[in-house]
C-alpha positions in Angstrom: 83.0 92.3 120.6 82.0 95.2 118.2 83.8 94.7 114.8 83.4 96.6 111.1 82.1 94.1 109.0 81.2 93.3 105.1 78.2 91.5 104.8 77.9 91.9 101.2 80.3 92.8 98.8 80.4 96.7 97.9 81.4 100.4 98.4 82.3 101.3 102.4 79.3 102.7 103.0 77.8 98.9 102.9 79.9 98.1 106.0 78.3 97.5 109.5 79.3 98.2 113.0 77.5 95.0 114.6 78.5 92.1 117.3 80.8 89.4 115.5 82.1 86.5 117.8 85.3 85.1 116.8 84.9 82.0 118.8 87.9 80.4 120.8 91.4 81.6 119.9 93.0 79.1 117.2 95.8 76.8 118.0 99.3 79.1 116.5 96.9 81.7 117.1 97.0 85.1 119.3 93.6 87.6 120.5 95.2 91.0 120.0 92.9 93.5 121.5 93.1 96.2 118.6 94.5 99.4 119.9 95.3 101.2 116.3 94.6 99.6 112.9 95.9 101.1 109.5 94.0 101.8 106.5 95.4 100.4 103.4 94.1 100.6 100.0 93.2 96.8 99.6 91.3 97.6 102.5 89.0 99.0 99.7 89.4 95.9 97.0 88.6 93.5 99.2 84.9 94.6 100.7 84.4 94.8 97.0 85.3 91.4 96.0 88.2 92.8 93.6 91.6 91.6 96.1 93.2 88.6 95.5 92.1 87.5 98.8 88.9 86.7 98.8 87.9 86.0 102.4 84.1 83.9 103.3 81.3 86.9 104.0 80.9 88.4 107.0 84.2 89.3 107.5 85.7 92.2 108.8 88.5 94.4 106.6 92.0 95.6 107.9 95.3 94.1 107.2 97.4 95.6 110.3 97.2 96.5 113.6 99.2 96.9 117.0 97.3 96.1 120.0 97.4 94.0 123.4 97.5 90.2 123.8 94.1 89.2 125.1 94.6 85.3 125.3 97.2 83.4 122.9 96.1 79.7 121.5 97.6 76.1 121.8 101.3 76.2 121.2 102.1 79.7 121.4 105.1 80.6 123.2 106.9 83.6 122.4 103.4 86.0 123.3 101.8 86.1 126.8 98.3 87.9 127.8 99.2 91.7 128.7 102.1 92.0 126.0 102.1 94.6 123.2 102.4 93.5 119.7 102.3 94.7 116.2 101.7 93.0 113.0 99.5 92.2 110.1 96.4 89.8 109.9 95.2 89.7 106.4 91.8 90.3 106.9 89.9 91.5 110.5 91.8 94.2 111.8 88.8 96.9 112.1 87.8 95.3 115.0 88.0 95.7 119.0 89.7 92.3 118.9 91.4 90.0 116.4 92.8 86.6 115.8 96.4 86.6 114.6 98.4 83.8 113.5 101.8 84.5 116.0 104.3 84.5 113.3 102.7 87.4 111.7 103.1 89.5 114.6 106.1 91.6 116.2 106.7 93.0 120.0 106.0 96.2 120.2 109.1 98.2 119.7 110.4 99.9 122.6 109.5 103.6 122.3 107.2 103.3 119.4 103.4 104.2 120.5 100.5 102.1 118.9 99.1 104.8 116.5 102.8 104.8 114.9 102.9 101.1 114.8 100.1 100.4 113.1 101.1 102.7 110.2 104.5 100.6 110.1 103.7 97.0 108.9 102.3 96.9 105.6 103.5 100.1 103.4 107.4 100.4 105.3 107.4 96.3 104.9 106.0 96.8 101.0 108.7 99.7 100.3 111.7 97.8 102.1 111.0 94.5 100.4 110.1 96.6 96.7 113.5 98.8 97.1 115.8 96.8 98.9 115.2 92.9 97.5 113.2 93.6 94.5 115.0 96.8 92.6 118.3 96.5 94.2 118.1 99.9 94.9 122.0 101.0 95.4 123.5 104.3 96.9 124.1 107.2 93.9 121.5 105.8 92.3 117.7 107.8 90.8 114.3 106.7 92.9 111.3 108.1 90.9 108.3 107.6 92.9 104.6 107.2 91.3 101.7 108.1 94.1 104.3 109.7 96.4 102.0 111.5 99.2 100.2 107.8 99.9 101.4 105.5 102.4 103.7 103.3 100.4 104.7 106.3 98.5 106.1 108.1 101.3 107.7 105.0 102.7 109.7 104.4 99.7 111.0 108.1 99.5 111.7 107.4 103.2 113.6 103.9 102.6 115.1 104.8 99.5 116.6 108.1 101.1 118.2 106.2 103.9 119.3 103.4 101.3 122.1 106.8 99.6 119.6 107.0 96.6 118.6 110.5 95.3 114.7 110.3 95.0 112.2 111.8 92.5 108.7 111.7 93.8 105.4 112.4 91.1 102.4 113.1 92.6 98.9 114.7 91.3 98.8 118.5 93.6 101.6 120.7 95.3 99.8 120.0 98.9 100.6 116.4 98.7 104.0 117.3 97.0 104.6 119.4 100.0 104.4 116.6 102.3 106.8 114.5 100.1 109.3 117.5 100.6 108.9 116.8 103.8 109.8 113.7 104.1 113.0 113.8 102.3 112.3 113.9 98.1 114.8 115.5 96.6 112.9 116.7 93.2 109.3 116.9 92.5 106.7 116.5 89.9 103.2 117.5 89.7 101.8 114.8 87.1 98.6 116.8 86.8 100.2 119.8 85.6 103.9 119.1 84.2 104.7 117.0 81.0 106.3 114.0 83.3 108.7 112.4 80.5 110.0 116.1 79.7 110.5 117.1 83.5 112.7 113.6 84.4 115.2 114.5 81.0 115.7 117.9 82.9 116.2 116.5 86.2 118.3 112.9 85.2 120.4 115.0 82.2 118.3 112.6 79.8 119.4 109.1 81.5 116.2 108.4 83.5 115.4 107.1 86.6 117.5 103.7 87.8 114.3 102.3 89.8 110.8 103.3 88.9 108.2 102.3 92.0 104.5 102.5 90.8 101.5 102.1 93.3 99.5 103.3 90.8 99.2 102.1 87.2 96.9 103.6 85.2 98.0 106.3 82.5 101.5 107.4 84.2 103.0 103.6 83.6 103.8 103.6 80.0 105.2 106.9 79.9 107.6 106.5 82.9 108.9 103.3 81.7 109.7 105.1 78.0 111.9 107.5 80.5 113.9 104.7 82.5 116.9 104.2 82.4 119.1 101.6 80.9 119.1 98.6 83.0 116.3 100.1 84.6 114.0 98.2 87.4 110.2 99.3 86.8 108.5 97.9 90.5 104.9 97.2 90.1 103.4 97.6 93.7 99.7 98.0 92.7 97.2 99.7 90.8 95.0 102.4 92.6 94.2 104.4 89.6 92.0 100.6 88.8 93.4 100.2 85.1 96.5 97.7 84.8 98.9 98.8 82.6 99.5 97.4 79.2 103.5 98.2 78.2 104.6 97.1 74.8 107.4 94.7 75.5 109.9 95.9 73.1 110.3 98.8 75.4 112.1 96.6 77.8 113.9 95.2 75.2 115.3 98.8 73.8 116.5 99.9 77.3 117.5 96.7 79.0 115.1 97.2 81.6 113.1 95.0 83.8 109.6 95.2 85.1 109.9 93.4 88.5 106.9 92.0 90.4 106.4 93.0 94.3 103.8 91.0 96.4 105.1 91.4 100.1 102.3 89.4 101.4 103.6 86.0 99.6 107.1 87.1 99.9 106.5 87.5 104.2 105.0 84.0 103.7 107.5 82.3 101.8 111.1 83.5 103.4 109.7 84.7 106.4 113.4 84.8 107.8 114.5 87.7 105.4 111.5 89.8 106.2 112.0 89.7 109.5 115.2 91.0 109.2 114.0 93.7 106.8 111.7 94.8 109.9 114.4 94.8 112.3 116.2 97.0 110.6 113.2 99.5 109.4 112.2 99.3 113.2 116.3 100.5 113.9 116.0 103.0 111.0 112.9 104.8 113.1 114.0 104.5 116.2 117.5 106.6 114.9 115.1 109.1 113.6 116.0 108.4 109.6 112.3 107.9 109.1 108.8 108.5 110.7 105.4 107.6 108.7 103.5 109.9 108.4 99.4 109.9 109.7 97.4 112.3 108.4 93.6 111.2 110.1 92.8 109.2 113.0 89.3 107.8 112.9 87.6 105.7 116.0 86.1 102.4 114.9 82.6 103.6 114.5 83.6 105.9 111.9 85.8 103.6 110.1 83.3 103.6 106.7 84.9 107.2 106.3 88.6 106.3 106.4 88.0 103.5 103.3 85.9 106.2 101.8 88.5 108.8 101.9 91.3 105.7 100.7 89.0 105.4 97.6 88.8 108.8 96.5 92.9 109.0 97.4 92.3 111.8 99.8 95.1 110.2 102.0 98.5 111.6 102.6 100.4 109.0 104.2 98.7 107.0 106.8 95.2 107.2 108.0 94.0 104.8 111.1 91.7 103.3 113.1 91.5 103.8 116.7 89.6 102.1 119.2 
Protein backbone atom coordinates (compact mmCIF):
# COMPACT_ATOMS: atom_id res chain seq x y z
CA UNK A 1 0.00 0.00 0.00
CA UNK A 2 1.06 3.64 -0.90
CA UNK A 3 1.73 5.65 2.32
CA UNK A 4 3.32 9.41 2.93
CA UNK A 5 6.40 8.75 4.71
CA UNK A 6 9.44 10.56 6.64
CA UNK A 7 12.56 9.05 5.85
CA UNK A 8 14.54 11.66 7.43
CA UNK A 9 13.71 14.13 9.73
CA UNK A 10 12.77 17.70 8.10
CA UNK A 11 10.42 20.29 6.40
CA UNK A 12 7.23 18.46 4.34
CA UNK A 13 8.68 18.81 1.36
CA UNK A 14 11.22 15.84 2.52
CA UNK A 15 8.20 13.44 2.64
CA UNK A 16 7.80 10.52 0.07
CA UNK A 17 4.90 8.99 -1.53
CA UNK A 18 6.56 5.27 -1.73
CA UNK A 19 5.31 1.51 -0.95
CA UNK A 20 5.46 0.88 2.99
CA UNK A 21 4.30 -2.68 4.16
CA UNK A 22 2.86 -2.67 7.55
CA UNK A 23 3.22 -6.43 7.93
CA UNK A 24 0.31 -8.59 9.66
CA UNK A 25 -2.21 -6.74 11.69
CA UNK A 26 -1.07 -6.64 15.55
CA UNK A 27 -2.88 -8.53 18.21
CA UNK A 28 -5.60 -5.49 19.93
CA UNK A 29 -4.90 -4.16 16.65
CA UNK A 30 -7.40 -3.01 13.68
CA UNK A 31 -6.34 -2.30 9.50
CA UNK A 32 -8.48 0.72 8.89
CA UNK A 33 -8.52 1.41 5.20
CA UNK A 34 -7.97 5.37 5.38
CA UNK A 35 -10.88 7.03 3.77
CA UNK A 36 -10.17 10.86 5.21
CA UNK A 37 -7.30 11.75 7.51
CA UNK A 38 -6.88 15.25 9.38
CA UNK A 39 -4.07 17.47 9.34
CA UNK A 40 -2.99 18.68 12.68
CA UNK A 41 -0.22 20.85 13.59
CA UNK A 42 1.98 18.11 15.27
CA UNK A 43 1.67 16.61 12.08
CA UNK A 44 4.37 19.25 11.34
CA UNK A 45 6.67 18.71 14.71
CA UNK A 46 6.90 15.40 14.36
CA UNK A 47 8.54 14.88 10.63
CA UNK A 48 10.88 17.30 12.13
CA UNK A 49 11.89 15.50 15.11
CA UNK A 50 10.57 18.42 17.53
CA UNK A 51 6.98 16.23 19.02
CA UNK A 52 7.17 14.56 22.01
CA UNK A 53 6.54 11.51 20.15
CA UNK A 54 9.34 10.53 18.54
CA UNK A 55 8.31 7.57 16.40
CA UNK A 56 11.48 4.94 14.65
CA UNK A 57 12.21 6.50 10.81
CA UNK A 58 10.33 5.60 8.16
CA UNK A 59 7.28 6.35 9.52
CA UNK A 60 4.34 7.88 8.12
CA UNK A 61 2.64 11.22 9.91
CA UNK A 62 -1.10 11.69 10.74
CA UNK A 63 -2.69 11.41 14.03
CA UNK A 64 -6.54 10.76 12.93
CA UNK A 65 -8.50 9.24 10.48
CA UNK A 66 -11.99 7.65 9.74
CA UNK A 67 -11.91 4.83 7.31
CA UNK A 68 -13.08 1.08 6.77
CA UNK A 69 -12.00 -2.05 8.79
CA UNK A 70 -9.82 -4.01 6.47
CA UNK A 71 -8.94 -7.06 8.80
CA UNK A 72 -8.95 -6.68 12.81
CA UNK A 73 -6.03 -8.61 14.92
CA UNK A 74 -6.04 -11.40 17.65
CA UNK A 75 -8.64 -10.50 20.32
CA UNK A 76 -10.58 -7.85 18.79
CA UNK A 77 -14.09 -8.03 19.25
CA UNK A 78 -16.10 -5.03 19.13
CA UNK A 79 -14.80 -4.22 15.12
CA UNK A 80 -15.48 -6.65 12.16
CA UNK A 81 -14.00 -6.23 8.39
CA UNK A 82 -16.54 -3.90 6.43
CA UNK A 83 -17.31 -1.62 9.53
CA UNK A 84 -16.80 2.12 9.58
CA UNK A 85 -14.67 3.67 12.20
CA UNK A 86 -13.21 6.83 13.39
CA UNK A 87 -10.37 7.51 15.61
CA UNK A 88 -6.83 8.57 16.17
CA UNK A 89 -3.51 6.55 15.70
CA UNK A 90 -0.66 8.62 16.88
CA UNK A 91 1.40 8.33 14.07
CA UNK A 92 0.50 6.74 10.31
CA UNK A 93 -2.57 8.11 9.34
CA UNK A 94 -1.43 9.62 5.75
CA UNK A 95 -1.61 6.43 4.43
CA UNK A 96 -4.13 4.14 2.22
CA UNK A 97 -4.17 1.81 5.26
CA UNK A 98 -3.36 1.94 8.92
CA UNK A 99 -2.89 -0.06 12.04
CA UNK A 100 -4.97 1.07 14.95
CA UNK A 101 -4.86 -0.10 18.37
CA UNK A 102 -9.01 -0.80 18.82
CA UNK A 103 -9.48 1.22 21.88
CA UNK A 104 -8.41 4.26 20.09
CA UNK A 105 -11.03 4.03 17.61
CA UNK A 106 -15.00 4.87 17.55
CA UNK A 107 -17.98 3.57 15.15
CA UNK A 108 -18.67 5.75 12.77
CA UNK A 109 -21.50 7.93 13.91
CA UNK A 110 -24.61 7.49 12.27
CA UNK A 111 -25.12 10.31 9.77
CA UNK A 112 -21.64 11.76 10.07
CA UNK A 113 -19.68 11.28 6.46
CA UNK A 114 -15.83 10.40 6.67
CA UNK A 115 -14.45 13.82 5.54
CA UNK A 116 -16.42 15.32 8.80
CA UNK A 117 -15.12 12.63 10.92
CA UNK A 118 -11.81 12.86 10.50
CA UNK A 119 -11.82 16.61 11.41
CA UNK A 120 -13.60 15.42 14.73
CA UNK A 121 -11.10 13.39 16.91
CA UNK A 122 -8.19 15.30 17.88
CA UNK A 123 -9.05 19.27 18.05
CA UNK A 124 -13.11 18.75 19.28
CA UNK A 125 -11.43 15.88 21.79
CA UNK A 126 -8.51 18.59 22.72
CA UNK A 127 -11.19 21.60 23.19
CA UNK A 128 -13.77 19.35 25.17
CA UNK A 129 -11.10 17.88 27.50
CA UNK A 130 -9.24 21.75 27.73
CA UNK A 131 -12.81 23.54 28.46
CA UNK A 132 -14.81 21.07 30.05
CA UNK A 133 -12.21 19.01 32.60
CA UNK A 134 -9.29 21.28 32.49
CA UNK A 135 -10.73 25.12 32.92
CA UNK A 136 -14.04 24.14 34.35
CA UNK A 137 -15.46 26.30 32.00
CA UNK A 138 -19.15 27.23 33.59
CA UNK A 139 -22.27 28.92 31.85
CA UNK A 140 -22.08 33.08 32.23
CA UNK A 141 -18.72 32.80 32.20
CA UNK A 142 -15.76 34.87 29.55
CA UNK A 143 -13.92 32.25 26.88
CA UNK A 144 -11.03 34.33 25.18
CA UNK A 145 -9.68 32.33 22.52
CA UNK A 146 -5.82 32.59 21.27
CA UNK A 147 -5.49 31.17 17.36
CA UNK A 148 -9.23 31.16 16.96
CA UNK A 149 -9.70 30.42 12.97
CA UNK A 150 -7.36 27.01 13.43
CA UNK A 151 -8.80 23.77 14.13
CA UNK A 152 -8.67 23.67 17.99
CA UNK A 153 -9.53 27.30 17.91
CA UNK A 154 -12.68 26.99 16.34
CA UNK A 155 -13.61 23.86 18.32
CA UNK A 156 -13.28 25.63 21.54
CA UNK A 157 -15.54 28.70 20.40
CA UNK A 158 -17.78 25.85 19.26
CA UNK A 159 -17.61 23.85 22.73
CA UNK A 160 -17.42 26.66 24.87
CA UNK A 161 -20.65 28.28 23.10
CA UNK A 162 -22.64 25.24 23.69
CA UNK A 163 -21.13 24.93 27.32
CA UNK A 164 -23.52 28.93 28.15
CA UNK A 165 -20.06 30.69 28.00
CA UNK A 166 -19.80 34.12 26.18
CA UNK A 167 -16.63 33.68 23.90
CA UNK A 168 -13.82 36.13 22.90
CA UNK A 169 -11.90 34.84 20.03
CA UNK A 170 -8.19 36.73 18.96
CA UNK A 171 -6.91 35.97 15.84
CA UNK A 172 -4.13 37.57 13.43
CA UNK A 173 -6.64 38.97 10.05
CA UNK A 174 -10.48 39.86 9.74
CA UNK A 175 -10.78 36.83 7.01
CA UNK A 176 -10.09 34.32 9.62
CA UNK A 177 -12.04 36.41 12.21
CA UNK A 178 -14.90 36.14 9.82
CA UNK A 179 -14.96 32.52 10.01
CA UNK A 180 -14.83 32.62 13.89
CA UNK A 181 -18.07 34.83 13.54
CA UNK A 182 -19.30 32.30 11.99
CA UNK A 183 -18.95 29.79 14.11
CA UNK A 184 -20.48 31.37 17.01
CA UNK A 185 -17.77 34.10 18.77
CA UNK A 186 -19.41 36.58 20.28
CA UNK A 187 -16.51 39.46 20.22
CA UNK A 188 -13.47 39.66 18.27
CA UNK A 189 -9.95 40.76 18.21
CA UNK A 190 -7.56 41.22 15.48
CA UNK A 191 -4.10 40.77 17.49
CA UNK A 192 -2.20 42.12 14.52
CA UNK A 193 -3.81 45.29 14.51
CA UNK A 194 -5.63 46.07 17.94
CA UNK A 195 -3.73 46.65 21.38
CA UNK A 196 -5.20 43.12 22.81
CA UNK A 197 -4.97 44.01 26.72
CA UNK A 198 -6.78 47.45 25.93
CA UNK A 199 -9.56 45.83 23.64
CA UNK A 200 -10.51 42.78 26.53
CA UNK A 201 -10.87 46.00 29.45
CA UNK A 202 -13.55 47.37 26.86
CA UNK A 203 -15.15 44.21 26.17
CA UNK A 204 -14.95 42.37 30.01
CA UNK A 205 -15.68 46.15 31.87
CA UNK A 206 -11.90 45.61 33.09
CA UNK A 207 -12.46 42.04 34.86
CA UNK A 208 -10.89 39.88 32.10
CA UNK A 209 -11.47 36.80 30.71
CA UNK A 210 -12.50 33.64 33.29
CA UNK A 211 -10.69 30.97 30.87
CA UNK A 212 -7.84 31.95 28.65
CA UNK A 213 -7.23 28.82 25.84
CA UNK A 214 -3.78 29.37 24.06
CA UNK A 215 -2.73 27.11 21.04
CA UNK A 216 -0.30 29.48 20.43
CA UNK A 217 2.31 30.84 22.85
CA UNK A 218 4.63 32.99 21.60
CA UNK A 219 4.32 36.88 22.18
CA UNK A 220 0.32 36.97 22.94
CA UNK A 221 0.84 34.68 26.35
CA UNK A 222 2.18 37.11 28.70
CA UNK A 223 0.05 39.81 27.89
CA UNK A 224 -3.29 37.90 27.98
CA UNK A 225 -2.51 36.31 31.27
CA UNK A 226 -1.79 40.19 32.74
CA UNK A 227 -5.62 40.65 31.53
CA UNK A 228 -7.24 37.45 33.25
CA UNK A 229 -9.31 37.52 35.55
CA UNK A 230 -9.23 36.70 39.12
CA UNK A 231 -9.38 33.09 39.69
CA UNK A 232 -8.55 32.89 36.20
CA UNK A 233 -7.67 29.40 34.26
CA UNK A 234 -4.83 30.18 31.56
CA UNK A 235 -5.06 26.58 29.29
CA UNK A 236 -1.87 25.88 27.62
CA UNK A 237 -2.81 23.72 24.53
CA UNK A 238 0.40 24.24 22.43
CA UNK A 239 2.76 26.47 20.97
CA UNK A 240 2.51 27.00 17.04
CA UNK A 241 4.07 30.41 17.08
CA UNK A 242 7.43 27.88 18.19
CA UNK A 243 8.60 30.10 21.30
CA UNK A 244 7.20 28.77 24.82
CA UNK A 245 6.19 31.32 26.94
CA UNK A 246 8.07 32.55 29.91
CA UNK A 247 5.33 34.18 32.48
CA UNK A 248 6.67 35.66 35.68
CA UNK A 249 5.02 33.70 38.42
CA UNK A 250 4.06 36.48 40.64
CA UNK A 251 1.42 37.20 38.03
CA UNK A 252 -0.44 34.19 39.08
CA UNK A 253 0.00 35.05 42.41
CA UNK A 254 -1.54 38.76 42.07
CA UNK A 255 -4.75 37.48 40.37
CA UNK A 256 -5.27 34.10 41.79
CA UNK A 257 -4.97 32.51 38.65
CA UNK A 258 -3.90 29.20 37.45
CA UNK A 259 -2.03 28.16 34.43
CA UNK A 260 -3.47 24.62 33.70
CA UNK A 261 -1.71 21.98 31.58
CA UNK A 262 -3.81 20.15 28.71
CA UNK A 263 -2.27 17.00 27.03
CA UNK A 264 -5.43 15.07 25.60
CA UNK A 265 -3.29 12.40 24.19
CA UNK A 266 -2.04 11.11 27.88
CA UNK A 267 -5.30 12.22 29.38
CA UNK A 268 -7.32 9.62 26.51
CA UNK A 269 -4.70 7.16 27.74
CA UNK A 270 -4.92 7.39 31.21
CA UNK A 271 -8.93 7.64 32.08
CA UNK A 272 -9.93 6.46 28.89
CA UNK A 273 -13.58 6.00 30.49
CA UNK A 274 -14.13 9.90 30.75
CA UNK A 275 -12.99 10.64 27.30
CA UNK A 276 -15.15 8.46 25.96
CA UNK A 277 -17.92 10.00 27.42
CA UNK A 278 -16.61 13.38 26.41
CA UNK A 279 -16.95 12.01 22.61
CA UNK A 280 -20.30 10.80 23.11
CA UNK A 281 -21.49 13.71 23.94
CA UNK A 282 -19.45 16.04 21.28
CA UNK A 283 -20.75 13.34 18.76
CA UNK A 284 -24.60 14.23 20.34
CA UNK A 285 -23.73 17.97 20.32
CA UNK A 286 -23.13 17.57 16.23
CA UNK A 287 -25.53 15.45 15.37
CA UNK A 288 -28.24 18.32 17.18
CA UNK A 289 -26.59 20.78 15.00
CA UNK A 290 -24.83 22.92 18.07
CA UNK A 291 -21.56 22.52 16.21
CA UNK A 292 -19.99 21.45 12.79
CA UNK A 293 -16.04 21.72 12.19
CA UNK A 294 -15.20 23.43 9.91
CA UNK A 295 -12.82 22.14 6.59
CA UNK A 296 -11.43 24.58 4.69
CA UNK A 297 -9.09 22.21 1.91
CA UNK A 298 -9.34 18.68 1.00
CA UNK A 299 -6.05 17.35 -0.43
CA UNK A 300 -5.67 13.56 -1.98
CA UNK A 301 -2.82 11.63 -0.52
CA UNK A 302 -0.37 12.39 -3.18
CA UNK A 303 -0.55 15.98 -2.45
CA UNK A 304 -0.45 15.60 1.18
CA UNK A 305 3.33 17.54 1.39
CA UNK A 306 1.11 20.67 0.66
CA UNK A 307 -1.48 20.32 3.42
CA UNK A 308 1.60 20.18 6.23
CA UNK A 309 3.09 22.98 4.24
CA UNK A 310 0.11 25.19 4.41
CA UNK A 311 -0.26 23.89 8.61
CA UNK A 312 3.27 25.40 8.95
CA UNK A 313 2.83 28.65 7.52
CA UNK A 314 -0.82 28.74 9.48
CA UNK A 315 -2.66 29.15 6.24
CA UNK A 316 -5.43 26.86 7.84
CA UNK A 317 -8.87 27.90 8.90
CA UNK A 318 -10.26 25.18 10.67
CA UNK A 319 -9.66 21.77 9.22
CA UNK A 320 -7.70 20.70 6.31
CA UNK A 321 -7.65 16.79 5.24
CA UNK A 322 -6.49 14.10 3.52
CA UNK A 323 -8.38 12.10 1.20
CA UNK A 324 -7.76 8.98 -0.42
Amino acid sequence: MKALLCKAHGLPDTLVLEDHDLGPVKPGHVLVNMKAAGVNFPDVLIIQNKYQFKPELPFSPGSELAGIVAAVGEGVTQFKPGDKVVGSSGHGAFAEQVMVPAQNLYPLPEGMDFDTAAAFTLTYGTSHHALKDRGELKAGETLLVLGAAGGVGLAAIEIGKVLGARVIAAASSAEKLAVCKEHGADELINYSTEDMRERLKVLTGGKGPDVIYDPVGGPYAEPAFRSIAWRGRYLVIGFAAGDIPKLPFNLMLLKGASVVGVFWGDFRRREPKPDAEGIAEMIRWIQEGKMRPHISARYPLAEGRQALNDMMNRKVMGKVIITN
